[in-house]
C-alpha positions as CSV (number, residue, x, y, z in Angstrom):
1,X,0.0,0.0,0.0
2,X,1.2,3.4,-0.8
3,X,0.6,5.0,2.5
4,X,2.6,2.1,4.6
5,X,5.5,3.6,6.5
6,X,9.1,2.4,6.1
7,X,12.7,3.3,7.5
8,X,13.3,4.9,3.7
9,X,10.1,7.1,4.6
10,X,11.5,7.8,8.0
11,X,14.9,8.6,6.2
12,X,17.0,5.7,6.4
13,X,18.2,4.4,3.5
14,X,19.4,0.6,4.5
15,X,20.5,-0.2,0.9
16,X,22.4,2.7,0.6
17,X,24.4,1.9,3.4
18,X,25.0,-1.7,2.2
19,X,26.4,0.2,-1.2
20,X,28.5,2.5,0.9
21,X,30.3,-0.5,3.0
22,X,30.8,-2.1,-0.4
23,X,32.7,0.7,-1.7
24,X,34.3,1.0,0.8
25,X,35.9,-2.5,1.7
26,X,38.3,-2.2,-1.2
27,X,39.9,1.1,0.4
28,X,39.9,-0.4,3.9
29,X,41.9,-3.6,2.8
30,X,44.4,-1.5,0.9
31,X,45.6,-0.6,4.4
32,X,45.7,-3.8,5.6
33,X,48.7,-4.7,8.0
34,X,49.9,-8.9,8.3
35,X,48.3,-8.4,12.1
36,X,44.4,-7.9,10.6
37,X,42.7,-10.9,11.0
38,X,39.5,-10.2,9.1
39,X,38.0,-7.6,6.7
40,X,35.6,-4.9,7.1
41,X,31.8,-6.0,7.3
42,X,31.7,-7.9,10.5
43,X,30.7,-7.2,14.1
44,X,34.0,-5.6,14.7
45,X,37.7,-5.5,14.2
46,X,40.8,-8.6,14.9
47,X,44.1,-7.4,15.0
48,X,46.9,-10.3,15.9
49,X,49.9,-7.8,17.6
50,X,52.9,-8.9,16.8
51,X,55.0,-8.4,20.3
52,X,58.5,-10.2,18.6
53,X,60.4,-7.3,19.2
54,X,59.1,-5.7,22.0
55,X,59.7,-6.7,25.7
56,X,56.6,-4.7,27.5
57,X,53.9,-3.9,25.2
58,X,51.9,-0.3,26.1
59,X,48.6,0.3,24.1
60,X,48.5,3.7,23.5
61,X,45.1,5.4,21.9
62,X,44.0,8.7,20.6
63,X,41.1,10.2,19.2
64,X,39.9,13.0,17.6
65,X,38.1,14.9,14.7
66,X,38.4,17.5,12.3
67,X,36.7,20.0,13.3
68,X,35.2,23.2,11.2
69,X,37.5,22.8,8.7
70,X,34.1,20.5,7.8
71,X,32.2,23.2,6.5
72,X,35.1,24.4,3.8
73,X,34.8,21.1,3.0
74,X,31.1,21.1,2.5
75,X,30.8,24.7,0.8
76,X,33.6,23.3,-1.4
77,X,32.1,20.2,-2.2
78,X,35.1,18.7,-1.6
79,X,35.7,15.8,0.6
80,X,38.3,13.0,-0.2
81,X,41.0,14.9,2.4
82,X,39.0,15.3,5.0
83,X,39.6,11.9,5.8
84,X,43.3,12.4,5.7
85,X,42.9,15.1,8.2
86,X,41.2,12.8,10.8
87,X,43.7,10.2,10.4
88,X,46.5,12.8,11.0
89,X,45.2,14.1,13.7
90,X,45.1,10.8,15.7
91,X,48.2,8.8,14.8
92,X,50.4,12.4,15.7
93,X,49.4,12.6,18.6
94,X,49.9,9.2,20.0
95,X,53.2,9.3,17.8
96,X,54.6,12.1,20.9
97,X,54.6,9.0,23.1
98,X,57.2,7.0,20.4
99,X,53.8,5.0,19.8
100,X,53.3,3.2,16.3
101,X,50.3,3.3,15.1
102,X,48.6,-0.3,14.7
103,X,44.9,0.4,13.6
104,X,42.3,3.3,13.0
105,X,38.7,3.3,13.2
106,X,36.3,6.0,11.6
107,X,32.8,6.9,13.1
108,X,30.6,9.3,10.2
109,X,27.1,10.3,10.9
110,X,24.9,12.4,8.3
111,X,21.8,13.1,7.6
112,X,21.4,11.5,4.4
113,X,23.7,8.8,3.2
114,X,25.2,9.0,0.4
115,X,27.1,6.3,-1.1
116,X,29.3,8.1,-3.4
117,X,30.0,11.0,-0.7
118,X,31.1,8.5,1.7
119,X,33.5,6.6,-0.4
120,X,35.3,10.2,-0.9
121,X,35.6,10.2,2.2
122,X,36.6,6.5,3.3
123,X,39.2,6.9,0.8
124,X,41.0,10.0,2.1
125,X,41.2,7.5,5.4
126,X,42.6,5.3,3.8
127,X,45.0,7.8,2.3
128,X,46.0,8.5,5.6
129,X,46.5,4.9,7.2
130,X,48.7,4.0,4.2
131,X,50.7,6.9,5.0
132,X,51.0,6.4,8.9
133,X,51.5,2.9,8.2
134,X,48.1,1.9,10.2
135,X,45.0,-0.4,9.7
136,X,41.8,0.9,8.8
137,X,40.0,-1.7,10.8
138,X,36.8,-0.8,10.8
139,X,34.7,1.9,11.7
140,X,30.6,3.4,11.6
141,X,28.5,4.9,9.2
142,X,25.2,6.4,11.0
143,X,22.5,7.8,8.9
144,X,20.9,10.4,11.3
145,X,17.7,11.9,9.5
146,X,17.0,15.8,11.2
147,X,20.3,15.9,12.8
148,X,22.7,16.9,9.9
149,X,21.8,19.2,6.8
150,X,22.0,18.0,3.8
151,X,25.6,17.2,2.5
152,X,26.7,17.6,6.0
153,X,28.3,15.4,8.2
154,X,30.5,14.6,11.5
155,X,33.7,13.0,11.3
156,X,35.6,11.8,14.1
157,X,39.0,8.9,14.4
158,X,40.0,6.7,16.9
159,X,43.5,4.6,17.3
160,X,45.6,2.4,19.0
161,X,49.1,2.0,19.1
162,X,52.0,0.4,20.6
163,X,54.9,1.2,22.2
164,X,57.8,-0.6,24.4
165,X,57.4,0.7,28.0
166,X,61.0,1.4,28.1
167,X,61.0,3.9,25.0
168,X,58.2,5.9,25.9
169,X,58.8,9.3,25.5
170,X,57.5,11.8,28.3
171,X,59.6,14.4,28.3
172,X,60.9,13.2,31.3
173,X,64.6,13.7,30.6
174,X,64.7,16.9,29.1
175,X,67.4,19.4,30.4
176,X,68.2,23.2,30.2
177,X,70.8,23.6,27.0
178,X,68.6,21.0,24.9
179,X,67.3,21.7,21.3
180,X,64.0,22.4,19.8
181,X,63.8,21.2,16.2
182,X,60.8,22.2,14.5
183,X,59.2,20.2,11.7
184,X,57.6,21.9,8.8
185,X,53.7,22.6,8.7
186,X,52.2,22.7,5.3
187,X,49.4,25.7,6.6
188,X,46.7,25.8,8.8
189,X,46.6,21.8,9.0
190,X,43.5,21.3,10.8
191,X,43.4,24.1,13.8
192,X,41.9,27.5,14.6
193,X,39.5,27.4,11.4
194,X,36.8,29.1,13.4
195,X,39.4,31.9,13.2
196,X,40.0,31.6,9.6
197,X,36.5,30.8,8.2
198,X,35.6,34.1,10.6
199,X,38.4,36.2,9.3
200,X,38.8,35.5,5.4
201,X,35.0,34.5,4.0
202,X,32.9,36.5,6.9
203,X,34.3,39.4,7.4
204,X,36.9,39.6,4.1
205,X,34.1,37.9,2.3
206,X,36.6,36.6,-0.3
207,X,35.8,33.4,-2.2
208,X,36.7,29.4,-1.9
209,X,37.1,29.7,-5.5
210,X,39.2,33.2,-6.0
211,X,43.0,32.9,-6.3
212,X,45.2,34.7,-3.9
213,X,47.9,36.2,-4.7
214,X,50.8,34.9,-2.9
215,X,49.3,31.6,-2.2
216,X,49.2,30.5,-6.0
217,X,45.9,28.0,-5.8
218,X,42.2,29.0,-4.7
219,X,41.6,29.6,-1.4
220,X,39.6,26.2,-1.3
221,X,42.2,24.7,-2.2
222,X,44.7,26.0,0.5
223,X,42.4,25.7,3.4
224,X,41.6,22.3,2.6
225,X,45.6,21.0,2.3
226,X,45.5,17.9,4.3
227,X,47.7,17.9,7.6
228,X,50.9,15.8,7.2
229,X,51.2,12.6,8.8
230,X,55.2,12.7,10.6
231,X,54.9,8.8,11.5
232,X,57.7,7.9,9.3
233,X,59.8,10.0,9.5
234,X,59.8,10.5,13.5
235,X,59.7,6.9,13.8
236,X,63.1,6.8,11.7
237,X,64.7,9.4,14.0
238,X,63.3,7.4,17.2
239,X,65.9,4.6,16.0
240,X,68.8,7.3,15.3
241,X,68.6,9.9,17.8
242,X,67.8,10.8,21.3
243,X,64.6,12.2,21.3
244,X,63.6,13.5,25.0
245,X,60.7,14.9,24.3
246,X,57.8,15.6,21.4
247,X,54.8,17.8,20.8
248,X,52.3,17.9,18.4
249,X,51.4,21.2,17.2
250,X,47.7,21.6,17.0
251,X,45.0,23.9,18.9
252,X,46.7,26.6,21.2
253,X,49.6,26.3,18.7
254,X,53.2,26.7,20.1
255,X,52.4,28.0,23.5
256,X,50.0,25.7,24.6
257,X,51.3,22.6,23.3
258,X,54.9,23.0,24.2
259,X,54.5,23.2,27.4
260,X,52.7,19.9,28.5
261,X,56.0,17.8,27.5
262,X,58.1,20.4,29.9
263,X,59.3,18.7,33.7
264,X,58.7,21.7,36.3
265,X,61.3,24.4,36.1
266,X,62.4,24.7,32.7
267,X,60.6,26.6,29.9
268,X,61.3,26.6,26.0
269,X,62.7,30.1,24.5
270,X,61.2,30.0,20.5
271,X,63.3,32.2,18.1
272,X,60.0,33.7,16.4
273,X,61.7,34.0,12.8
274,X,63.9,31.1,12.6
275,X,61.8,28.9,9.9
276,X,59.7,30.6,7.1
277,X,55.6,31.2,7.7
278,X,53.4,30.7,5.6
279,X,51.7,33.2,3.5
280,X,48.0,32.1,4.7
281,X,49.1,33.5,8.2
282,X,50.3,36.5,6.9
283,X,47.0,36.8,5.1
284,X,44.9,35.9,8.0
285,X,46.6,38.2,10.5
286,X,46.5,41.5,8.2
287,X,42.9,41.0,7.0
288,X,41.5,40.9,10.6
289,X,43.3,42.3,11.8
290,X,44.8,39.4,14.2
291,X,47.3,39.9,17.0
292,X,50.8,38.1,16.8
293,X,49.9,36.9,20.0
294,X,46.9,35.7,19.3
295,X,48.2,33.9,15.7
296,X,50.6,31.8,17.8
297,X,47.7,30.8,20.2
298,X,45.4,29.8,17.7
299,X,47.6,28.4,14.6
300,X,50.5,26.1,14.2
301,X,52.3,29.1,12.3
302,X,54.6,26.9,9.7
303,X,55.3,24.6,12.6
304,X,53.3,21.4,12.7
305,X,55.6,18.9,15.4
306,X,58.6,19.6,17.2
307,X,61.5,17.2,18.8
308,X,63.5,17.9,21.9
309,X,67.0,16.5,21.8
310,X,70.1,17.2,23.0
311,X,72.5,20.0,21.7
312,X,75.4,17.9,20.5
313,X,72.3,15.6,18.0
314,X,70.2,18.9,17.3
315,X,72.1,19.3,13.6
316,X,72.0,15.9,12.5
317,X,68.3,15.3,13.0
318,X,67.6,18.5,11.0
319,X,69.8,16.9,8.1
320,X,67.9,13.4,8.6
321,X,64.8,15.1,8.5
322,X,65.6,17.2,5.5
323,X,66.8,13.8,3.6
324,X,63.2,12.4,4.4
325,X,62.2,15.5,2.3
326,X,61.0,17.2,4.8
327,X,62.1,21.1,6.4
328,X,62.7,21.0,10.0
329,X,64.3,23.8,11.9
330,X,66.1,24.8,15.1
331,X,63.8,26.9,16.7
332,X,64.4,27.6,20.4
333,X,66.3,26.4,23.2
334,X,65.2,24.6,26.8
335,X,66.3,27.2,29.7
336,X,65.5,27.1,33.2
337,X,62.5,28.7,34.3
338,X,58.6,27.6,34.7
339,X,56.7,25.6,31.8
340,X,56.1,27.9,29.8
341,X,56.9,29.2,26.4
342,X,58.7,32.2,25.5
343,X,58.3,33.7,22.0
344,X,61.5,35.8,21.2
345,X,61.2,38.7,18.6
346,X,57.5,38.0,18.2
């Protein structure tokens, strides 16, 4: 009859979501490690450890989303880096501890699923696993009818990985005279868009699809560059170097990430100056106009993780680093003082 009710009336579409998982299963087992025990489809997600090399195994997890970088992502109609910026966001910060990351699991809910929208997105995940070296071992896809607008949706990440108790890295052993290395940010990553969105289409009112000068691609384009992923790299230097201490650069920016890795009475001098910025934060700051101060609190500012190591092994990780294709920086020293972070020249 053609007044029955269904869950498609109600605004679920089940067969859509059975199309979406089958999209989706062939992106999921391209970042398949040896440890994954079974594809994506079932109940939830086996993962075999392998402990060969390891003495005392730590489980270390993380989780976390993108935030309103979303909506440049929904005015853009854009969304296969999204996913990237979810899996970044995770497997960096558990990466501070010396943690590798085993597995990742996505939760999306929207309003209205669509198949083709989510395997955009499923595949930027799995962009990013393959790049952090990680599992995509499952995850949820919740059609939410009257909570989301259309072409809208939440994205959040959660993982798990693994570390040996005796190379955890807490900044434990960090001394006054030690180095700050800063690694390279590739812009705003994905921190202090409420700023951004605010500043440049709000109140500039300039366009996703306009070019700005000095940034050579569309504004779209720049604010939705996904963050880097430093698993590989750091977890080369973990082998080579002694790394006392890491941060991941995210919201609060320099001075309020630094400082959580810092023992009581030493504080981290930053030379403001000593790696290049780039040009969206020059753009941001003039057109709001934004404080200095308040840049550093709110954006990475061309640094997106940083390394604390000792004087003597400060130049040879910045070579490493830069052989990895990748800029890093020495951009402050450790003094002695309270945890705290002290921008010079800002």
């Amino acid at each position: 009859m053609s007044d029955e009710m269904d869950y498609r009336r109600a605004g679920v579409d089940i067969d859509a979501g059975e199309e979406a998982v089958e999209r989706i299963k062939g992106l999921a087992r391209s970042t398949f490690r040896p440890e994954v025990l079974q594809g994506l489809g079932g109940f939830s997600g086996l993962f075999a450890p392998n402990f060969k090399d390891i003495k005392e195994p730590v489980l270390v997890s993380g989780c976390d989303g993108v935030g309103t970088k979303l909506r440049v992502a929904f005015a853009a109609k854009k969304h296969d880096t999204v996913g990237i910026d979810c899996v970044a966001m995770c497997v960096n910060d558990v990466l501070v501890q010396g943690a590798e990351p085993l597995f990742f699991l996505d939760y999306m809910a929207m309003g209205k699923l669509v198949p083709g929208q989510v395997q955009e997105i499923v595949g930027g995940i799995a962009a990013g696993c393959r790049q952090a070296g990680c599992a995509l071992l499952g995850g949820e896809t919740a059609e939410m009818p009257g909570f989301y607008p259309p072409g809208e949706y939440e994205l959040a990440g959660f993982v798990v990985g693994m570390v040996d108790r005796s190379k955890i890295i807490n900044g434990s052993g960090i001394k006054a005279g030690d180095v700050v290395v800063g690694l390279a940010s590739n812009g705003l990553h994905s921190n202090g868009y409420s700023l951004a969105r605010k500043v440049l289409l709000e109140e500039a009112g300039l366009k996703l699809t306009d070019h700005q000068p000095g940034l050579g691609l569309s504004l779209a384009e720049e604010m939705l560059k996904p963050t880097w992923i430093y698993v590989q790299p750091v977890l080369g230097a973990l082998e080579k170097f002694t790394v006392k201490g890491m941060a991941h650069i995210t919201g609060g920016g320099l001075p309020g990430n630094l400082p959580r890795i810092l023992p009581a009475g030493l504080r981290a001098d930053i030379e403001v100056g000593s790696w290049p910025e780039h040009p969206i934060f020059a753009m941001i700051s003039e057109l709001g106009p934004v404080r200095r101060e308040e840049m550093f609190r709110a954006f990475n500012m061309g640094i997106g993780y940083v390394l604390i190591v000792p004087e003597s092994e400060a130049d040879g990780l910045v070579k490493y680093f830069k052989d990895q294709d990748l800029c890093a920086y020495l951009i402050g020293q450790i003094k002695s003082g309270e945890g705290q972070v002290i921008l010079n020249h800002l």
